[in-house]
N, C-alpha and C positions, 0 to 999 in steps of 0.2 A: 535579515533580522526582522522581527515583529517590536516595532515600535509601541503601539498602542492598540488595547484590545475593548471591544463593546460587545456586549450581547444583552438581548432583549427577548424576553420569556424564553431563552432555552434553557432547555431539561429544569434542573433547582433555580437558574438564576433567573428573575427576574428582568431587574436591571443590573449590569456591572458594566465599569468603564475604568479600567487601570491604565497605567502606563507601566511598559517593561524594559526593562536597562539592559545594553548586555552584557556580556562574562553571565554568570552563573545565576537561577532561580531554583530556589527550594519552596515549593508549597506543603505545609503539613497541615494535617486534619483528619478528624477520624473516619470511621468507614461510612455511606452514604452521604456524604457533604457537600461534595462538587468537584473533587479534585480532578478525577477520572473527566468529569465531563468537561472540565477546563480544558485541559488537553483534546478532549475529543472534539472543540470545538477548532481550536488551532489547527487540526488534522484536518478538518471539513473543507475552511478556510484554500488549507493548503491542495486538498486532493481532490475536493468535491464529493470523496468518498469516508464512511465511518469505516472503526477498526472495529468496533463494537457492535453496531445496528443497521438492518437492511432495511427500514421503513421508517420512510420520513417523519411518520405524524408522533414519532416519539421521542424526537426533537422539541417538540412544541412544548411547552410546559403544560401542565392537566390546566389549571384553569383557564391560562390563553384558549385552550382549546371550546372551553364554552361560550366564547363569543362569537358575533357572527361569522367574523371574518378572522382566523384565529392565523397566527402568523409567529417565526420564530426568524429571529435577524442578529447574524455574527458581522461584524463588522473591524477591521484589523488595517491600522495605518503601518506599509512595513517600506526599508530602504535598503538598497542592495546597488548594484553597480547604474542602473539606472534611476537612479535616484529616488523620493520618496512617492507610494502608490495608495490609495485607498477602494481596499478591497471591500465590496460586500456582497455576502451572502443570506439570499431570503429564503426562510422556508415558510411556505405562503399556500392555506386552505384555502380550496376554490369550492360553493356545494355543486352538487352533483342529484340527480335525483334517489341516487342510491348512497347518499351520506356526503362526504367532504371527500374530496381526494386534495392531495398534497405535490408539490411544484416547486421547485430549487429554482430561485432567480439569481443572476450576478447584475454587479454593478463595477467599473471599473472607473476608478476617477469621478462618478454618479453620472456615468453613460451606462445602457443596460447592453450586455455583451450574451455570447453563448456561454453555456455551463463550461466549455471546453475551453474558454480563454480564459477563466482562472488559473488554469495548470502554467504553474512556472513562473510566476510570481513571487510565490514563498516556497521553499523545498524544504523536508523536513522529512529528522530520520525517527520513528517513534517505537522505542522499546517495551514490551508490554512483559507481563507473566506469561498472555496466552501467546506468546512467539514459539510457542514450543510446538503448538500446532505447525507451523511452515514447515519443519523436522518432519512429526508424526502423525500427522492429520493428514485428511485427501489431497488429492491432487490442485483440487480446487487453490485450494491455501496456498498455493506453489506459485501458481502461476497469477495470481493475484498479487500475491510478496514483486514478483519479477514484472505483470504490468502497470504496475502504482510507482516503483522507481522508476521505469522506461517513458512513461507519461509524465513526470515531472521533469523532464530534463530534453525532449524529443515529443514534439508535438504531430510532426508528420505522422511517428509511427501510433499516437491514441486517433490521431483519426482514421487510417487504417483498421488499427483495432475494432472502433466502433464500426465503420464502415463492413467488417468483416462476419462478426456477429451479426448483427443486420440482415447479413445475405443467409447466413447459416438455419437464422429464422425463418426467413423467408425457405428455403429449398426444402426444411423439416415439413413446412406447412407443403409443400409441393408434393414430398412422397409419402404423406396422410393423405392427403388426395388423390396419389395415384394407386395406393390400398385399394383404394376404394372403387376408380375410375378406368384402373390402367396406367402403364407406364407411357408416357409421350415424350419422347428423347426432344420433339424441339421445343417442351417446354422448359427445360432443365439445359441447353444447352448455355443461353446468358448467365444463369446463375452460375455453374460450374465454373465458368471462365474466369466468372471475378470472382467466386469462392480460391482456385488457385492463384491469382494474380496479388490480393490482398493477403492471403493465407500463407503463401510463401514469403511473401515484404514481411507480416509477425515473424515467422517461422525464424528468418535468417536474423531479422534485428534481437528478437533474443538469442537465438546464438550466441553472434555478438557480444553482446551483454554477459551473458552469463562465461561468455571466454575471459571477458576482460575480469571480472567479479573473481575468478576461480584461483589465481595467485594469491589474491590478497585474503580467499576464504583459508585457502592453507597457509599460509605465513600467520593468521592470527589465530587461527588453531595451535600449532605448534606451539606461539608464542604461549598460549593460555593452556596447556597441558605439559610446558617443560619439554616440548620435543615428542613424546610417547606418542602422543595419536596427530595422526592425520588424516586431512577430513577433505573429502574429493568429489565435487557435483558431476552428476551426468544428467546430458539433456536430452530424455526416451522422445524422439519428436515423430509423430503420427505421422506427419507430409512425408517421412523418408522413410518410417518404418524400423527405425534402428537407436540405439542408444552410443549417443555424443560422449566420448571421454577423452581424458588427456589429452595430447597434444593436440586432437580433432578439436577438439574443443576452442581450442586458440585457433583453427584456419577454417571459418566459416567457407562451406562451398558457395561458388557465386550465385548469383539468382536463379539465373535458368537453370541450372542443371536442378535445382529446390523444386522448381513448376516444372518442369519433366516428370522430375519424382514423383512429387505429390499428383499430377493429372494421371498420369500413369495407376496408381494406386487407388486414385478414385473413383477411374473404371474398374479396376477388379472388385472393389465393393461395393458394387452397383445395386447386385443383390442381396445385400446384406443388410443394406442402407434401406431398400426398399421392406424388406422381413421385419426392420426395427421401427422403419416410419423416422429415422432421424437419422444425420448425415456423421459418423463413425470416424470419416479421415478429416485430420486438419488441427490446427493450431488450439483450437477448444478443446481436445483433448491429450494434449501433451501432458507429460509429466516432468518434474527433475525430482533427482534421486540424491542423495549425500552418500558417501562410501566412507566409513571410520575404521580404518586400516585395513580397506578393501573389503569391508563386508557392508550391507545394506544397516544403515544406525537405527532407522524404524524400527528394524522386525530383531535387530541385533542389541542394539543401546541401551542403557541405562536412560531409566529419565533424565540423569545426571548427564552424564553426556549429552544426551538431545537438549537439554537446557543451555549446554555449552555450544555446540554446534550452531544454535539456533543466535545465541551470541556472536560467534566469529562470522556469519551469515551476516547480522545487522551492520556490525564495521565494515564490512566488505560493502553493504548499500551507502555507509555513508561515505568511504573511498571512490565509488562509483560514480555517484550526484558531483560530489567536488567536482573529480575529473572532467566529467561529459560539461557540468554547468561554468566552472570555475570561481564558484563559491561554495563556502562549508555550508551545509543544511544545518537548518535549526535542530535540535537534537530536543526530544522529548521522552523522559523516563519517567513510567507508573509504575512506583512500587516495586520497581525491580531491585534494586539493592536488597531486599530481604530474600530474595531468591540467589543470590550469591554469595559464595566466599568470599573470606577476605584478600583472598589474592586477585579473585576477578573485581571486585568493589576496588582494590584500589587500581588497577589496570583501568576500571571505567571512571575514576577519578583524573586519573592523568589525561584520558582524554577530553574528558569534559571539561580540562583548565585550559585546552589548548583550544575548543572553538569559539567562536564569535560568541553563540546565544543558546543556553540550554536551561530546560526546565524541569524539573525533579519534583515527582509527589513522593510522599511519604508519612505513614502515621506517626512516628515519631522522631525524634530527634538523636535520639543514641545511637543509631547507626552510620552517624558520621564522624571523622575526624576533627577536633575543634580545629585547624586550622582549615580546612576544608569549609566550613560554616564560616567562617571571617570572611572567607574572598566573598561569599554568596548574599543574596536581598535576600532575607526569611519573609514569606510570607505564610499566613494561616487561614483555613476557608472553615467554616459553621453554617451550614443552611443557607449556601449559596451567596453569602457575605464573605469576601475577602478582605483582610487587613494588613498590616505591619507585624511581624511576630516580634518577641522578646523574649529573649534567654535567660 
């Protein structure tokens, strides 16, 4: 749980320093205010990464940014089975002679740690409108849904990940050069090695993952359509060349036979690899698929359905984090209740009364049940000011 939260020139707020209770937070407010960004701050906190933004410097507030030294700092005291920890996150303009570039610091307890020792600290599950993307959007979106849970809960396997990416850069940069140059197999043979050794470790931990996730995506489907549809992930994995389902799904193969595969495979696209200038096989380009009564929901689905889908997807990440961590993630919802019926509004109420800490935007207030509003803190945000609300 997030005990207490600070921030200092991010996005609208200036300065804010609240304290958060748990059981239930309702923040309302109207559209551009800060709500969105309150949470996206809490998400930062938690994951090091935005749901919303790929570049730092729009963190910073505009006018922080006209200073010398311009700087944006979240800061969140939170308590969980090891007791109480104070997180901070800086985001911090350095110049440059071609303008400022931007820099994520942590602090843990106000010792300066790696970006990667924030993860797992605070876990947190955050439902958005655009979750419908993970459905019907690229692949990208997929596998970012699958390594942001895997990284809060499993630190081995984010630094694999980064570790692996890394090398993928590195080998891309290798066969632009050998375009150019020629192929030289001893220069590509160390990268290969730990492109499969690393690539296979991702490959088989989301397996994994996504075996364990795939019960409880169908059980809460079912639950949230009365039975009629069921909703079924496959994991198209590049290193093997094949698409994971059903019961495969549940019995990950072991490692080696994964780096057989994949090495094997990434001699055959030797050439290919080389034609593209960029490396083709491997965990970077994986996909997973959803099946809604055996058909593809993307190219098949109603927005409606993919909006549901992408629902029983999220409760499946926050079943997932419990499991692997053995605490509830903090739960954060933007605005989602107006994207739902009332039967999934109150399906997300039941479970919102059952975790430790969750927090809820919303523009107004009639979309809840008055007893629903009694158990919850109303708060209301205006221009980057948060208050006490009143009914």
């Amino acid at each position: 749980m997030i005990k207490r939260i600070e921030l200092t020139n991010f996005r609208n707020y200036i300065h804010l320093s609240l304290d958060l209770p748990p059981g239930l937070i309702i923040l309302q407010g109207d559209n551009a205010q800060g709500k969105t960004n309150f949470l996206e701050a809490i998400y930062l906190l938690a994951t090091t990464r935005s749901p919303f933004s790929r570049t730092d410097h729009e963190f910073v507030n505009w006018i922080a940014q006209e200073s010398p030294l311009p700087f944006a700092r979240i800061t969140g005291v939170i308590t969980g089975n090891s007791g109480e920890t104070r997180l901070e996150l800086i985001i911090a303009g350095e110049p440059t002679p071609s303008g400022v570039r931007y820099r994520k610091k942590v602090l843990i307890n106000g010792v300066q740690k790696r970006l990667m020792d924030l993860l797992g600290h605070l876990r947190c599950v955050l439902f958005s409108p655009q979750d419908i993307e993970i459905i019907a959007g690229p692949p990208e979106g997929r596998r970012r849904f699958l390594d942001i849970a895997l990284c809060q809960v499993d630190l081995k396997y984010c630094q694999a990940l980064a570790l692996y990416n890394k090398i993928v850069e590195r080998r891309n940069h290798l066969l632009k050069k050998a375009q150019e140059e020629g192929f030289k197999e001893e220069e590509f043979l160390f990268w290969d090695e730990n492109l499969v050794r690393y690539g296979s470790f991702v490959t088989r931990v989301r397996w994994e993952a996504l075996g364990l996730m795939a019960p409880e995506i169908k059980e809460n489907h079912l639950a949230l359509t009365d039975g009629e549809e069921t909703l079924q992930p496959v994991y198209i994995s590049s290193s093997l060349g094949q698409a994971i389902t059903g019961l495969n799904l549940l019995s990950p193969l072991p490692l080696e036979e994964i780096e057989k595969a994949m090495s094997r495979r990434l001699m055959e696209a030797r050439e290919k690899d080389l034609d593209h200038g960029a490396t083709t096989i491997g965990p970077h380009r994986d996909d997973i698929r959803f099946l809604l009564n055996g058909r593809d929901i993307s190219a098949y689905g109603s927005r409606g359905q993919q909006r549901s889908a992408a629902f029983s997807l999220r409760l499946a990440e926050m079943a997932f984090i419990e499991k692997k961590s053995g605490e509830s993630p903090l739960l954060l919802l933007d605005e989602v209740l107006s994207e739902l019926d009332q039967k999934r509004r109150d399906r997300l109420a039941e479970i919102v009364s059952r975790v430790p800490q969750a927090i809820i935007t919303t523009l107004d207030w009639e979309g809840f049940r008055k007893e629903f509003l009694r158990k919850a803190r109303l708060l209301t945000v205006s221009q980057g000011y948060i208050r006490e609300a009143s009914l």
